[in-house]
C-alpha positions as CSV (number, residue, x, y, z in Angstrom):
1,X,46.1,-138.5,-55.3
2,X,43.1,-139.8,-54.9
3,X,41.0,-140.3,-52.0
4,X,40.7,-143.1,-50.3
5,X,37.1,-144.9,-49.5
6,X,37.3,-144.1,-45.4
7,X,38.1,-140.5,-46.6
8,X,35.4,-140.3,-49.1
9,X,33.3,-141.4,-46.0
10,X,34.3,-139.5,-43.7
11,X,33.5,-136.2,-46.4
12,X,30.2,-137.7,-46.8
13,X,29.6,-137.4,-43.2
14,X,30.5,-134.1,-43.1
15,X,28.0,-133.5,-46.0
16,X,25.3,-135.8,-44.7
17,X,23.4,-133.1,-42.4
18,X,23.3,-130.3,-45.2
19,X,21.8,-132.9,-48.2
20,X,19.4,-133.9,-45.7
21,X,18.2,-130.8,-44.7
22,X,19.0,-129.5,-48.3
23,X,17.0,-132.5,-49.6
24,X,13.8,-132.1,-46.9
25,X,13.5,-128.6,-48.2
26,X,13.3,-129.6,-52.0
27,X,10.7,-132.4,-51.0
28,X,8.7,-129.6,-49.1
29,X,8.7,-127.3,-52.2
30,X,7.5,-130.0,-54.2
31,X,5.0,-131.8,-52.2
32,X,3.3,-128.2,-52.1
33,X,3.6,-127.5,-55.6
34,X,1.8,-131.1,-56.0
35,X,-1.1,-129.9,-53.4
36,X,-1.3,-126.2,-54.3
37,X,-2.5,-128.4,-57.9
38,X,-5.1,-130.2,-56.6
39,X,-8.7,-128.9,-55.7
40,X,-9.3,-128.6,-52.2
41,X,-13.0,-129.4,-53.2
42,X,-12.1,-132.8,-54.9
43,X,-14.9,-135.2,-54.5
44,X,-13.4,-138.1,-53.0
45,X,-16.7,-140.5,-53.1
46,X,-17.7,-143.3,-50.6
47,X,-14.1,-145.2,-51.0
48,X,-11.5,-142.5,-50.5
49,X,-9.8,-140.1,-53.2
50,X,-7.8,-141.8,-55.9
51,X,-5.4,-138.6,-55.2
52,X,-4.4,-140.4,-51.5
53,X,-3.4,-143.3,-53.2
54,X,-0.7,-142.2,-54.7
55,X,3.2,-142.0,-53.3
56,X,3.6,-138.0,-52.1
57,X,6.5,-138.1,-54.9
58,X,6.8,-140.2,-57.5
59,X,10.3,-142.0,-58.7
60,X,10.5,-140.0,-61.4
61,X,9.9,-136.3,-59.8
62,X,12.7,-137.4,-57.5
63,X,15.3,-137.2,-60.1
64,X,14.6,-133.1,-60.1
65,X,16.9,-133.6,-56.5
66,X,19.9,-134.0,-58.8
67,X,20.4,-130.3,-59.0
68,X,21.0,-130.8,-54.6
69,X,23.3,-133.5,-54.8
70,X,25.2,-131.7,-57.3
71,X,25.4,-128.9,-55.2
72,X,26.0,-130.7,-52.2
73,X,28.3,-133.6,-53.1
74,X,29.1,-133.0,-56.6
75,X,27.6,-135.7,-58.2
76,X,24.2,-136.6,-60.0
77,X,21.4,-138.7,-58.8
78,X,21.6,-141.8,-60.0
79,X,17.5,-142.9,-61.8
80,X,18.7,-146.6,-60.3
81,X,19.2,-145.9,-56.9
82,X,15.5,-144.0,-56.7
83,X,12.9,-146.3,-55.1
84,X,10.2,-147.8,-58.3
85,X,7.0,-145.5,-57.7
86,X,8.4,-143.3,-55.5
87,X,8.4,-142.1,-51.7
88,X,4.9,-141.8,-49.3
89,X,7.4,-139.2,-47.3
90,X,10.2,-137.4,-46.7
91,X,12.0,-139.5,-44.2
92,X,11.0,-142.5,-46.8
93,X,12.8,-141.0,-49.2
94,X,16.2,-139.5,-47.5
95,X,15.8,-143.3,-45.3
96,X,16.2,-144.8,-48.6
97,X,17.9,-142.4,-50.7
98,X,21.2,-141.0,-48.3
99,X,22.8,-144.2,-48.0
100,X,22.8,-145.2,-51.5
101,X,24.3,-142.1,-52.5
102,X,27.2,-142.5,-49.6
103,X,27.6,-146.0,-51.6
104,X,27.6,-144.2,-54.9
105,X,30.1,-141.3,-53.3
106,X,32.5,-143.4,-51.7
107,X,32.7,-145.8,-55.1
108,X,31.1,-148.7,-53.2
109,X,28.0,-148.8,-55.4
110,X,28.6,-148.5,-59.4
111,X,26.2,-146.6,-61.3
112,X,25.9,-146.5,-65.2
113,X,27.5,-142.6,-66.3
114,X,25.0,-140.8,-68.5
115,X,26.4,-140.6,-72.0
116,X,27.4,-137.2,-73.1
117,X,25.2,-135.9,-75.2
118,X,26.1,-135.2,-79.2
119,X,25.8,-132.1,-80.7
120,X,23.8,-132.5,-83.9
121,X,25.4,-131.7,-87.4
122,X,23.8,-128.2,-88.3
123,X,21.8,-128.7,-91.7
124,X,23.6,-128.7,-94.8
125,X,21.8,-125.8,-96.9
126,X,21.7,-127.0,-100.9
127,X,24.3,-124.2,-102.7
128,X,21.7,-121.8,-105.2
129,X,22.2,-123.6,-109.0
């Protein structure tokens, strides 16, 4: 039987608290990773350092959370639902990101499903004349 779209929400809601925290955590982890990079010494000149320009995660960084809504929900982060250039925060992100993915869990939003991907065909090795 399968589940209807009230059901699907109501297990999201039950979920929500632990992929947020869950999801906080990650973002933590990698925000530092990001700063542990970067000299503390930078020279940031009269205008500012390029470095606070940039989104504290970028889009494409944020698809690393798939392994948490896998764990959590059971499903992969969808690339289209991630905001263009990424997130300046946290609460950005899981503000923008939580109720897409209740869209995407309940069936509400469509995503495209990655294509399974094709074993090669090993080498075929020349027979010795």
């Amino acid at each position: 039987m399968t589940a209807t779209r009230d059901e699907l929400k109501k297990e999201f809601a039950g979920k929500a608290a632990t992929l947020k925290s869950e999801l906080e955590a990650w973002f933590e982890d990698e925000v530092e990773a990001i700063d542990s990079a970067v000299a503390e010494e930078a020279p940031s000149g009269t205008g500012g350092s390029i470095i606070g320009m940039q989104p504290a995660i970028d889009s494409k960084r944020v698809l690393d959370a798939t392994a948490i809504t896998k764990k959590v929900l059971g499903i992969d982060l969808p690339p289209e639902i991630i905001k263009a250039g990424g997130y300046a925060s946290c609460a950005e992100m899981i503000a923008d990101i939580v109720p897409k993915l209740e869209k995407v869990f309940t069936g509400e939003l469509k995503v495209r499903k990655p294509k399974p991907v094709e074993a090669p065909e090993p080498a075929k090795i020349p027979e010795p004349v």
